[in-house]
N, C-alpha and C positions, 0 to 999 in steps of 0.2 A: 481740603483742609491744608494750612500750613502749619508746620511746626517747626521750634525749634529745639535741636539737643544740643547741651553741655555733656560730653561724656565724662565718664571715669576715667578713662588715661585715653591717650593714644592707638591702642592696640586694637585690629580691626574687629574682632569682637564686642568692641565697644562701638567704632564709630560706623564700620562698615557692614554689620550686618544689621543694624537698624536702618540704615540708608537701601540695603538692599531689601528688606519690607517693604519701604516706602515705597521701591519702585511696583513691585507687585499690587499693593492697594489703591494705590496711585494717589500717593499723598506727596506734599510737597514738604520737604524733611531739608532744611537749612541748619548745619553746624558752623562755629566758628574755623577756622582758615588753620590747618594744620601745623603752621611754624610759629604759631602765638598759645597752640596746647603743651604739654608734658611730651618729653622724649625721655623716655625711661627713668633715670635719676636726675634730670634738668627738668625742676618745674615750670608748672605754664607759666608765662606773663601774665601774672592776675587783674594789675592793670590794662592790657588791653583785653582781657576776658571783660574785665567788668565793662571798658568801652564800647565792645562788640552788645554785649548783652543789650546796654542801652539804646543804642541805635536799631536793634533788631528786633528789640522785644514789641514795638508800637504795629508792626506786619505783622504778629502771627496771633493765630487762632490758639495754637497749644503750645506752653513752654514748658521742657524735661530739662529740669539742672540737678546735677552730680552736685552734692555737699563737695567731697573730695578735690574733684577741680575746681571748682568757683573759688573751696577756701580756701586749701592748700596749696593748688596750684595739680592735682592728680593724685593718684594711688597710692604712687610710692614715697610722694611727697607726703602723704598725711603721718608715713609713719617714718618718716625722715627728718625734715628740716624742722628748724628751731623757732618759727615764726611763732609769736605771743599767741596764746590765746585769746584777748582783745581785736591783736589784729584779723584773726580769721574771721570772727565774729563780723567786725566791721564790714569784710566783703562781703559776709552774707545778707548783712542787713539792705546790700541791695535790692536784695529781693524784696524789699516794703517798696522801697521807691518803684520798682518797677509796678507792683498791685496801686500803687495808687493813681499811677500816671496811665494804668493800661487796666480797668478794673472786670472789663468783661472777657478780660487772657483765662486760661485753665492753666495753672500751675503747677505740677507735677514734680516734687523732689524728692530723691535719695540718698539717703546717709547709711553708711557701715560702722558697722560694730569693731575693732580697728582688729584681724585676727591677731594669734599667737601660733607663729610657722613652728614649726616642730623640727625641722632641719637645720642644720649647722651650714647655713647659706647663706651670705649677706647679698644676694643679688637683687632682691623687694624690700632690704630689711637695713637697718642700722649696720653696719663696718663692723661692728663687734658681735654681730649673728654667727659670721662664720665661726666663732670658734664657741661661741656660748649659747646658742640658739636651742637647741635641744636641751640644757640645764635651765633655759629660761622658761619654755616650754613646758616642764616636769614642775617646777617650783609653781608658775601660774596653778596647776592642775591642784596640787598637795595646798596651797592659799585656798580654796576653795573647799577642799576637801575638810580641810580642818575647820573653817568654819560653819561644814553643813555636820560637824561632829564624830567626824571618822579618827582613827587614833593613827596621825600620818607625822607628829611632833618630833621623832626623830630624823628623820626624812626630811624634813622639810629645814630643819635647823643644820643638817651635813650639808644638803642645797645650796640654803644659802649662804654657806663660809665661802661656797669656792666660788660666790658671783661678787666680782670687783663693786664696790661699792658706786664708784663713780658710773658704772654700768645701769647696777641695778636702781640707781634714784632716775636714769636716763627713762627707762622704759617703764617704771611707773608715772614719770611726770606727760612722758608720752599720750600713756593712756587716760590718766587726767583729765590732758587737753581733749582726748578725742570724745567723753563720757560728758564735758562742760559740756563741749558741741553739742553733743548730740540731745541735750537735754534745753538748747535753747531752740532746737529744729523745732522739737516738741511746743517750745513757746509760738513758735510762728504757724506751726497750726491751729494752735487756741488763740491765737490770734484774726485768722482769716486769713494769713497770708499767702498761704500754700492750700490748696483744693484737695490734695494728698499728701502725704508724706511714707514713704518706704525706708523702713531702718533695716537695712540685710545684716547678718553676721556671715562674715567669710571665713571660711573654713570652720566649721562651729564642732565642738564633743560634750561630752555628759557633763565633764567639770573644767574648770578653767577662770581666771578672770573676766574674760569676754563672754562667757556665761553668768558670770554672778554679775555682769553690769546689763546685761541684757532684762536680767529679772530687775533690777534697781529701775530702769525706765519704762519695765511692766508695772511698776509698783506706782508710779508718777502720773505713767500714763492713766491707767485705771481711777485716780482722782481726778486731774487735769480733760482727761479727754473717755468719760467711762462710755462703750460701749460705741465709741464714733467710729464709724467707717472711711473717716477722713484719715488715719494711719492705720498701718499694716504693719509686720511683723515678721520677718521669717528668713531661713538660712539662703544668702543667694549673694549674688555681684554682678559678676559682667553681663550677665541676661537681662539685668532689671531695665535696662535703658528700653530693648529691643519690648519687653511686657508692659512699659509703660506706654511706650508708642503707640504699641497696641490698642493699649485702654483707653487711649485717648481717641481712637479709629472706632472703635465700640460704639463709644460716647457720642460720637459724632455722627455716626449711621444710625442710634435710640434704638440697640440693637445687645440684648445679654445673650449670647450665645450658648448652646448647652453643648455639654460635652460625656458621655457614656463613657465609661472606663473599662476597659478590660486588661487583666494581666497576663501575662503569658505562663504565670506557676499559681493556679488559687493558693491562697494561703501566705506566700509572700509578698504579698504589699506590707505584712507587718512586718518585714527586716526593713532597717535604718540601712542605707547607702555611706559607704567614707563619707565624711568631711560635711554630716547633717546630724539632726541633732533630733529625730523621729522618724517613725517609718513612713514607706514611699507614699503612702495611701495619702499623709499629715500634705507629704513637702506637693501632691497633685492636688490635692484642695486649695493649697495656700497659692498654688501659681495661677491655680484655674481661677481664682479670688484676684490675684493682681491683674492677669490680662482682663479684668471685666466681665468673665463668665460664670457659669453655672455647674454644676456637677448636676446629672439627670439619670435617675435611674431606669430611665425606659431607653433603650439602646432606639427603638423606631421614631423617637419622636428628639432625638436629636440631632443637632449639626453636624458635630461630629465624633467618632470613635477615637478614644485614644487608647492604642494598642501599645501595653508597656510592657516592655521585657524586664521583667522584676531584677531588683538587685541581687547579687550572689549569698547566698547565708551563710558563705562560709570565709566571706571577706577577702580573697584575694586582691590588690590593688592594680593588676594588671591581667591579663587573659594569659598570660606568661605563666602567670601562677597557679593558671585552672590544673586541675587535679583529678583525680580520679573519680571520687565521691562528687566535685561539682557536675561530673558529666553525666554520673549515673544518675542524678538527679535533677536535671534539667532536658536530656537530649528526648524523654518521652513527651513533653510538649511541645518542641518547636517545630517539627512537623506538622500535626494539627493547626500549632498556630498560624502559620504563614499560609494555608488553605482555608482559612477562615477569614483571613486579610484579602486575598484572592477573590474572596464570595463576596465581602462586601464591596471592595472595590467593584465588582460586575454589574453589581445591582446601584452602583451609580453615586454611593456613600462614600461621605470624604473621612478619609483615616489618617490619623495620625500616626507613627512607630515611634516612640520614645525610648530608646536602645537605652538604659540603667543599669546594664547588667554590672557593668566595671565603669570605674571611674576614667577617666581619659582617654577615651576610643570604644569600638565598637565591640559587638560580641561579632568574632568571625565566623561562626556557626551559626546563626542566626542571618547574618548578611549574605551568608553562600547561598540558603535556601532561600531567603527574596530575592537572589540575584536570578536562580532557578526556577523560582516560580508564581513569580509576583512582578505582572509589569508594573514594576517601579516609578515609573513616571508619571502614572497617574495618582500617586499619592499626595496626601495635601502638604505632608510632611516629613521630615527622617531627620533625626536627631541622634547624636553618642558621645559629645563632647563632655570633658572635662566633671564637671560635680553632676549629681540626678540634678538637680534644680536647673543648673545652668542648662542642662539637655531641654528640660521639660518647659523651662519658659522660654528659651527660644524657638521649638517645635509647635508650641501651640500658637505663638505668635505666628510664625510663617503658615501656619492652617488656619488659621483666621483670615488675613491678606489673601492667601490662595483663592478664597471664596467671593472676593473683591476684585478677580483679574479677571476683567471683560475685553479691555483691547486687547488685540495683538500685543502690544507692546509689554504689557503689561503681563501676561502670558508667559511669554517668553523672558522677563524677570523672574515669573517666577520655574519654572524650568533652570533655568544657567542656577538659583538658587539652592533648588533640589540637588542638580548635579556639584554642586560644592561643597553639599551636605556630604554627599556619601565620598564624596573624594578627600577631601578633608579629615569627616570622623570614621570612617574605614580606609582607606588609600592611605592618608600620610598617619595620622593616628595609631592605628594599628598595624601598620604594614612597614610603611618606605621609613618613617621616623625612627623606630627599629633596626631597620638596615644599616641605612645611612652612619645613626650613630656609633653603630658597635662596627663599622666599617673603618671611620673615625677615629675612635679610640683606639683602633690596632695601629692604625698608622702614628699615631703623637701619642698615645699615651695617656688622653684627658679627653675629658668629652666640651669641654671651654673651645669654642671656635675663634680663632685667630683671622682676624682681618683678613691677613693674606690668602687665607683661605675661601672666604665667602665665597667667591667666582664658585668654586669646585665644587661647593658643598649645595648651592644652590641649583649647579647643570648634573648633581648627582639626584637630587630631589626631584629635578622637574622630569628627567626619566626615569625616574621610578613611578610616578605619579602618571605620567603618560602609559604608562601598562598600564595601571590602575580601571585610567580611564575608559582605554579599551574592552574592560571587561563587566560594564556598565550595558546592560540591553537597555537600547535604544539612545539614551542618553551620549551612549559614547560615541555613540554614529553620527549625532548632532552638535557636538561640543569640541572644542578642542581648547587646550592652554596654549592662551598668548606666548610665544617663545621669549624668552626672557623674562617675564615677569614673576617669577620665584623671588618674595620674600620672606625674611624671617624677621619678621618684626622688634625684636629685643637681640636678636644675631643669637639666638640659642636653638635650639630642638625643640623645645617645647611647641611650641605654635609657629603654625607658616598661614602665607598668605598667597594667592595667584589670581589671576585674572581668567575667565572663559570667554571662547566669542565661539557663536554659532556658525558652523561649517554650511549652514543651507537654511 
């Protein structure tokens, strides 16, 4: 199969770990040429996206385009620049031209729900986040609330004195534009134009603007498209690219894979994860639904096992925050669990771990004991990244591809993949990101990384991460990071990037 992706930004999350599938399943995964996408707050060239799109679209078998990039120009641009909403429109209506010039392509697109960040941070957001973002945040929430009849009128009217006017018409017209969009995507699926369409909402809660427009194009949908399996639905982002790839691999093998569920705490799959908007049980059907599979209640007569370390019930955002009570309540299962992981792996069953416990990195008690007692490598998957959703579509994804790795070559993608799993969302995630920054911070004062620093911060990360390494059985004996290639993608802590090559 060839495909091609338009990602959502930039950031290798988007573009690199669906190429790193690709290699595994051994699909031919063509994006457009990295200095014509988004670099952080510089959007793409939309014109040579749409020039690329046209030339590339007539070779492939399956095309994945990002609403976001195609219209906007990327992520941060959707909720950034000022371009008409006419104009975005226009570049998407590429997408007719291409269905009609290319009519047996699978067309696969995603559009977001635009979030509402909660921090006082303009670093993804409008210049005027940093100082209002949290009161804009609070006010979305109380707009919603008051019109689902809660008594928030005072609240909400002190709110809004103190958001600058010329501010608050900015991020309503914002979201506007992005709610027209998203409501003409919806035309281009009742039209034919698109074979799927994916709406995620990023970063989603119980109340908010982005939840009351989410139910407005439930509301649309349910006339326009009742009951069609041609859109989907559900809290996500950067994993959608890597789930849809997937689906398209499914599709093209005439292959629904089944997947048995286990959790690591019974009872908790009914707690809601940060930054989701149901419990985990909702966000593992809806991802098992996007990569093309199935949920199977017969554990022997499926593919594969997805072993999920339930989310925390007591909401810590970080493992930093574990506490007493979470340990006396979790540490009696994950013993048994990772001896259960063990047994299937023995008897030759591919399993997934879907680490959820915490939002952005791993649980380190859970990791100690598969480092312990679970040769790791033979897993189909390992996942801990960032939201449950983003964990759990990109893990099932790479456990799907794993089960498509027949050469060598292909193998050994998917290995160097596994190995960037656990160094990535346990090594730098949970461990060296940690260090590093609060290492940082003592020396300047700010956790903001200054150019002149990259060099330092970058040869401080890649030996951290090289212990890391080391402490991986068997993987670490076969792997090693490229010296030098430590990036940080946005020049922040949040996310890094590295390259592996096999020692043997």
């Amino acid at each position: 199969m060839r495909a091609g992706l338009i990602a959502l930004d930039e950031r290798p999350v988007n573009t690199r770990y669906p190429s790193m599938i690709a290699d595994i399943a051994g699909v031919d995964l063509v994006q457009p040429p990295p200095a014509i996408l988004s670099s952080r707050r510089q959007p793409a060239d939309c014109n040579q996206l749409l020039a690329w799109l046209e030339q590339a679209a007539a070779g492939l078998d399956t095309l994945i385009v990002s609403v976001e990039m195609l219209g906007y120009g990327g992520l941060i641009a959707s909720r950034t620049t000022d371009d008409a909403t006419a104009e975005v429109i226009n570049r998407l209506d590429a997408l007719r031209a291409v269905r009609q010039r290319n009519p047996n392509i699978t067309m696969l697109a995603f559009d977001l729900i635009m979030r509402i960040s909660r921090a006082d941070d303009s670093f993804e957001e409008p210049l005027y986040w940093s100082q209002y973002g949290s009161r804009f945040y609070r006010y979305s929430q109380l707009i919603d609330q008051q019109l689902q009849g809660r008594e928030v009128a005072n609240e909400l009217a002190e709110i809004d004195a103190q958001l600058p006017r010329e501010y608050r018409h900015d991020f309503l017209s914002r979201r506007l534009r992005n709610h027209i969009i998203n409501l003409c995507m919806l035309q281009m699926v009742a039209d034919g134009v698109t074979d799927l369409l994916v709406i995620s909402s990023d970063d989603t809660s119980e109340y908010g603007l982005g939840t009351r427009e989410k139910r407005w194009i439930s509301e649309w949908a349910e006339r326009l498209l009742p009951d069609d399996p041609r859109l989907l639905m559900y809290p996500g982002a950067d994993e959608v690219g890597s789930a849809l790839l997937t689906r398209a691999i499914n599709r093209q093998q005439g292959q629904t894979p089944g997947f048995a569920l286990h959790y690591a705490i019974p009872g908790d799959e009914e707690v809601t994860a940060p930054f989701e908007d149901g419990p985990v049980r909702i966000t593992l059907a809806r991802q098992v639904r996007a990569v093309g599979g199935q949920i199977t209640a017969d554990s022997a007569e499926a593919d594969f096992i997805v072993v999920v370390n339930t989310p925390s019930r007591y909401h810590p955002m970080l493992y930093a925050e574990y506490n007493a009570a979470e340990e006396a309540h979790r540490m009696p299962y994950l013993e048994p669990l990772v001896q259960q992981i063990q047994a299937w792996v023995d008897s030759g069953r591919r399993v997934i771990v879907a680490d959820v416990a915490y939002p952005n990195g791993a649980d380190p008690v859970l990791v100690r004991l598969l480092l312990e007692r679970v040769e790791i490598h033979r897993l189909a998957a390992y996942g801990a990244w960032n939201t449950a959703g983003n964990t759990i579509g990109v893990a099932l994804s790479q456990g799907i591809a794993s089960a498509l790795a027949r050469t060598n070559e292909q193998k050994l993608a998917q290995q160097r993949f596994l190995t960037h799993r656990f160094l990535e969302d346990w090594g730098y995630q949970f461990s060296v990101r940690s260090e590093v920054r609060k290492t940082y911070i003592e020396r300047y004062g700010t956790s903001e990384i200054a150019p002149d620093h990259l060099p330092t911060v970058r040869a401080e990360i890649e030996a951290g991460l090289r212990q890391r390494l080391a402490q991986l059985p068997y993987l670490g004996d076969r792997w090693r990071i490229v010296p030098g290639s430590i990036r940080l993608p946005w020049d922040r802590f949040f996310e890094v990037d590295f390259d592996l090559e096999p020692l043997r």
